[in-house]
C-alpha positions as CSV (number, residue, x, y, z in Angstrom):
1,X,85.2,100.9,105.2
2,X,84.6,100.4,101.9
3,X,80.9,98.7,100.7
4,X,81.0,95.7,98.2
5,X,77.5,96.6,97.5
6,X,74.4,98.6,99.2
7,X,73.4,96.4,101.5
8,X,76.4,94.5,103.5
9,X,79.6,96.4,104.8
10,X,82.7,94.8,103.0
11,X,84.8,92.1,105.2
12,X,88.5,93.3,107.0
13,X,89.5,91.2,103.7
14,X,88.2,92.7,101.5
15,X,89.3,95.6,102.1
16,X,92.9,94.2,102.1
17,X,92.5,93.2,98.5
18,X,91.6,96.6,97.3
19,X,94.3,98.4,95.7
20,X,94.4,102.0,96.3
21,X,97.1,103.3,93.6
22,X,96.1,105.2,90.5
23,X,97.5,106.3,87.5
24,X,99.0,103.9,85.0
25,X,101.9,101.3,86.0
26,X,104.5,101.2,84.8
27,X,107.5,98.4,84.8
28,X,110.9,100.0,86.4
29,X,114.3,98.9,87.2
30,X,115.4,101.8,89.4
31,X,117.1,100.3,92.5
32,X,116.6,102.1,95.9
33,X,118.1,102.6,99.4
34,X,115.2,103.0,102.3
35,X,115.5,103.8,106.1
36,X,112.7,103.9,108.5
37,X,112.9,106.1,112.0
38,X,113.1,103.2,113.8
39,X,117.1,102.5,112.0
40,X,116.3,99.3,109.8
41,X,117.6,100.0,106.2
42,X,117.5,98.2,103.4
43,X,117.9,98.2,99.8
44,X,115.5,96.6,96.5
45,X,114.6,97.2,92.9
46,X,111.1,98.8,92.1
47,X,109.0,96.2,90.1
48,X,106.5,98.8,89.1
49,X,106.0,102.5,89.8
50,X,102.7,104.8,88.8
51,X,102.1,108.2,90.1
52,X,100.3,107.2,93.6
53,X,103.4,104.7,94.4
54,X,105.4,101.4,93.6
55,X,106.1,98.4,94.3
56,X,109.6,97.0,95.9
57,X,111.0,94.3,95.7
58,X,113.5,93.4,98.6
59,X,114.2,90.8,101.3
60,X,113.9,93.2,104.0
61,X,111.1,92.2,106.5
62,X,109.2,95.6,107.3
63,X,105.7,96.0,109.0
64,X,102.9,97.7,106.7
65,X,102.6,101.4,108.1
66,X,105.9,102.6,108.3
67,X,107.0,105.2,106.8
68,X,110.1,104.9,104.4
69,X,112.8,107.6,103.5
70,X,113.5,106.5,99.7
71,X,116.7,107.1,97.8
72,X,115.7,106.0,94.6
73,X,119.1,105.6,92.4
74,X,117.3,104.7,89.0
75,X,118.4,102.1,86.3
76,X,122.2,102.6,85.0
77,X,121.7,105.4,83.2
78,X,120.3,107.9,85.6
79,X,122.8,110.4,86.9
80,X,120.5,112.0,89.2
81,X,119.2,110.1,92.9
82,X,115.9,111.1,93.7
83,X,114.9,111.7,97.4
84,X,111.5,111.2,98.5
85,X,109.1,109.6,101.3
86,X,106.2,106.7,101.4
87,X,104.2,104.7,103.5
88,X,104.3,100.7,103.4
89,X,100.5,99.7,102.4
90,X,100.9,96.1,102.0
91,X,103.5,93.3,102.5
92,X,103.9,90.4,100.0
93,X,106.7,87.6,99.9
94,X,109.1,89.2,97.7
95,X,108.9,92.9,98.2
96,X,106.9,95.6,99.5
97,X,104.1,98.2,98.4
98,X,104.3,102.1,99.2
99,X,102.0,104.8,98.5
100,X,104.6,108.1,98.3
101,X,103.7,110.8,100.9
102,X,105.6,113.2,98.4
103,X,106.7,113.1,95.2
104,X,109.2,115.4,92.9
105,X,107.4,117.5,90.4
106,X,107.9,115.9,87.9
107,X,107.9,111.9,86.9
108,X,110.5,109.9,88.8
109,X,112.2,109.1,85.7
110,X,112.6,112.1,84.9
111,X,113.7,113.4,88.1
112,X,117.2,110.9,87.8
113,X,117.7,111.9,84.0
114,X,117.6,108.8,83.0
115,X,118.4,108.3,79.4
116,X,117.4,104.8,78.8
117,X,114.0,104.3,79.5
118,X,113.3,100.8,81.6
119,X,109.4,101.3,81.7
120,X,106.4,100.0,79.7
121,X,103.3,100.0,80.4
122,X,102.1,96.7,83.3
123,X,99.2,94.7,81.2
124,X,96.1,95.0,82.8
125,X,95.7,91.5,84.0
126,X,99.3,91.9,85.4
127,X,98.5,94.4,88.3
């Protein structure tokens, strides 16, 4: 677990609030089509994306832990869909956040061919 400083183990809660992507976010308006192994599907637009995961938005109630098949379909220019797993790391009201547990070789975006670009960087006191 991790430590908040040297001498006192960090709370169950804290650990909850630390955020374990990396690599810069960026703002994305791909939408997506998930299943998990237990047969719930779903569907959702990803908020933000960076190179450890995204977040995604949708209405569909799903535990934290699961893992997801992704079909991400991009924004309306893409012409490619983009096939990929994750894991659920944490559940807010509104949407969901996934760590991938593989990712194509090259960015997302350019993995669908998308020809207008939907991203900009996420300010920093926006994450």
């Amino acid at each position: 677990m991790p430590r908040t400083n040297d001498d006192a183990p960090a709370s169950p809660r804290d650990d909850a609030q630390i955020d374990h992507r990396w690599g810069e976010r960026i703002r994305c308006k791909a939408h997506v089509r998930f299943s998990t192994g237990t047969g719930i599907t779903g569907a959702g637009k990803i908020r933000d994306i960076s190179s450890s995961g995204a977040f995604i938005e949708t209405s569909a109630e799903l535990p934290v832990e699961v893992q997801l098949d992704l079909f991400i379909l991009g924004n309306e220019s893409a012409h490619e869909v983009v096939e990929t797993t994750a894991m659920i790391v944490r559940v807010e009201r509104g949407g969901i956040a996934v760590e991938w547990c593989s990712t194509p070789p090259r960015s997302i975006c350019s993995a669908m061919g998308c020809s207008v670009p939907c991203a900009e960087p996420v300010p920093a006191n926006q994450k």
